[in-house]
C-alpha positions in Angstrom: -13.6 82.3 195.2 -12.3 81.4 198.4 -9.2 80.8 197.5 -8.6 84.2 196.1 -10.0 86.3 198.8 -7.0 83.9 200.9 -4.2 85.3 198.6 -5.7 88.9 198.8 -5.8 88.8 202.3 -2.0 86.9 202.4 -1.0 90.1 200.0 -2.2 92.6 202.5 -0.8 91.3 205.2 2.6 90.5 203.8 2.2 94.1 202.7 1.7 95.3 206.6 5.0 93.7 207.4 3.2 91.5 210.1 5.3 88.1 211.1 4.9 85.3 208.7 3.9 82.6 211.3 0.6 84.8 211.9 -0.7 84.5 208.4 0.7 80.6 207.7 -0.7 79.8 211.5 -4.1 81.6 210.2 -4.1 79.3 206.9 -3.5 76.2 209.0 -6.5 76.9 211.1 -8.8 77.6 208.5 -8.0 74.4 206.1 -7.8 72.2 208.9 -10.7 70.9 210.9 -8.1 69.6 214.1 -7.8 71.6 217.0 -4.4 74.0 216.4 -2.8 75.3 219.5 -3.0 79.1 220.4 -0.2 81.6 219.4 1.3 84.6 221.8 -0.6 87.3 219.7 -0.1 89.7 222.1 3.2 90.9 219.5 0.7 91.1 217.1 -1.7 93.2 218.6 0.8 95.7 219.9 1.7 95.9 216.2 -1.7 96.4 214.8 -2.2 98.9 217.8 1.2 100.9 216.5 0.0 100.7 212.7 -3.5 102.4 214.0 -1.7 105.4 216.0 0.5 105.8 212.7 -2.5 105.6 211.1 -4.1 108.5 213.3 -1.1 110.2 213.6 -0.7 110.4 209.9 -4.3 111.9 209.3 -5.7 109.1 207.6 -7.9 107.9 210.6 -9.6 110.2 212.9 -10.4 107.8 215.6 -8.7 104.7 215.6 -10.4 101.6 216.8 -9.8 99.6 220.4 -8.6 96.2 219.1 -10.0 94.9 222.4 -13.6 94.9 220.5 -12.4 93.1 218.0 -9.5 90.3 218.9 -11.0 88.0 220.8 -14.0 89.6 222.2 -15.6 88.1 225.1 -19.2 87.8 223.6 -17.8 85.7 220.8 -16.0 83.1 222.7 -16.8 80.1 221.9 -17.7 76.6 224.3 -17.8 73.6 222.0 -17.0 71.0 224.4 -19.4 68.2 224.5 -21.9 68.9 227.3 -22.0 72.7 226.0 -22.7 71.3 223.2 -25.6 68.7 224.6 -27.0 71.4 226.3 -27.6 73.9 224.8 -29.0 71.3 222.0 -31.0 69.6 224.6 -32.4 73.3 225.8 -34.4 73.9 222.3 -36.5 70.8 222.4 -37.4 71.1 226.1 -38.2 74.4 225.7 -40.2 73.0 223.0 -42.0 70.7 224.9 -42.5 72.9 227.5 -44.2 75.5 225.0 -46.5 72.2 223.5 -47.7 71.3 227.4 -48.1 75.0 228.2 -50.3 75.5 224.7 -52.6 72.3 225.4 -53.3 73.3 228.7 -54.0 77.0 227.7 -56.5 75.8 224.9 -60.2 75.6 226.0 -63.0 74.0 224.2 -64.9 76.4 221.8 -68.1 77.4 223.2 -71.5 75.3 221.7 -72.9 77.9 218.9 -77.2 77.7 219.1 -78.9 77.4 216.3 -80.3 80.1 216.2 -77.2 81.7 216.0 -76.0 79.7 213.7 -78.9 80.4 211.7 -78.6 84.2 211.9 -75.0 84.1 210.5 -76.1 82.0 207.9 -79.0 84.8 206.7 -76.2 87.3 206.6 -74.0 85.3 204.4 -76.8 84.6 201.9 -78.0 88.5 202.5 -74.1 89.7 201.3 -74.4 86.8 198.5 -77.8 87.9 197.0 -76.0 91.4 197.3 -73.5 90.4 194.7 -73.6 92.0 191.1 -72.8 88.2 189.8 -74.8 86.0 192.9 -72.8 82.9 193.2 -76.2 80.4 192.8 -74.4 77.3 193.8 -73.7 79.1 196.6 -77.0 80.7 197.6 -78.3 76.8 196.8 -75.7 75.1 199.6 -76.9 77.9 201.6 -80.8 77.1 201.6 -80.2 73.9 201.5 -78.4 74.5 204.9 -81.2 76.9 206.2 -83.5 73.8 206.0 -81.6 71.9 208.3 -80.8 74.1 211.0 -84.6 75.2 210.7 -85.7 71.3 210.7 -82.6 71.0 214.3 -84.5 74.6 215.6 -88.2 72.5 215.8 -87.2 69.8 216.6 -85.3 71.0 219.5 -88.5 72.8 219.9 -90.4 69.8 220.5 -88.4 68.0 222.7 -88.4 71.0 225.5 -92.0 71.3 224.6 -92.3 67.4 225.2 -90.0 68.1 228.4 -91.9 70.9 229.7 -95.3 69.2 229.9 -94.1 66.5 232.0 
């Protein structure tokens, strides 16, 4: 598919009547992966810059485009050499790191819930269970079952500040 989208594009260029070294210099530089030196293009924009005034001057374009948005634009220039590269790799996992230290230090230990408390949300659950059309009973079982214990922690915590107040 590629391949055909090249030819298209070789067709409609050979079609604008632009130089032949532009679209065999273009080829190059997409098939190879070396480095290929940079052409004079400044020809080939004044001729893409003439083709839009025809263009506008013909009707067929009501505003033609600045080419200076769109051959090579500052915002897309690209830095690959190697510490460009290292850095701005390097930057995502320190930033990373930084965002893991920040987190840890932000997170604070979740407040001790009382019994009591804990036994209040646990009557609500089985009060919305028992409310059910179709009770789940294993769950309303677990639930009791779970009453008894937090009832059995809420005495015997009981006793021990009784114990403690005595003395």
């Amino acid at each position: 598919m590629t391949i055909l989208h090249a030819i298209r594009r070789a067709i409609s260029i050979w079609e604008i009547d632009l130089a032949d070294d532009i679209f065999t210099h273009a080829f190059r530089a997409t098939m190879s992966i070396e480095s290929i030196e940079r052409i004079d293009n400044r020809q080939t924009i004044m001729d893409i810059e003439n083709l839009l005034h025809q263009l506008y001057l013909s009707g067929y374009v009501s505003e033609p485009m600045d080419t200076s948005h769109f051959i090579d634009p500052v915002e897309e220039k690209v830095d690959d050499s190697t510490l460009h590269l290292d850095d701005s790799i390097l930057c995502h996992f320190e930033n990373a790191s930084e965002l893991q230290e920040s987190a840890s230090t932000a997170i604070q230990p979740l407040s001790l819930v009382s019994v009591s408390d804990a036994l209040e949300g646990l009557y609500k659950l089985r009060l919305y269970e028992e409310q059910q059309v179709i009770a789940n009973m294993d769950l309303l079982q677990v639930l009791k079952h779970h009453e008894k214990l937090l009832l059995q922690k809420q005495t015997e915590s009981q006793r021990v500040s009784d114990a403690r107040a005595f003395f």
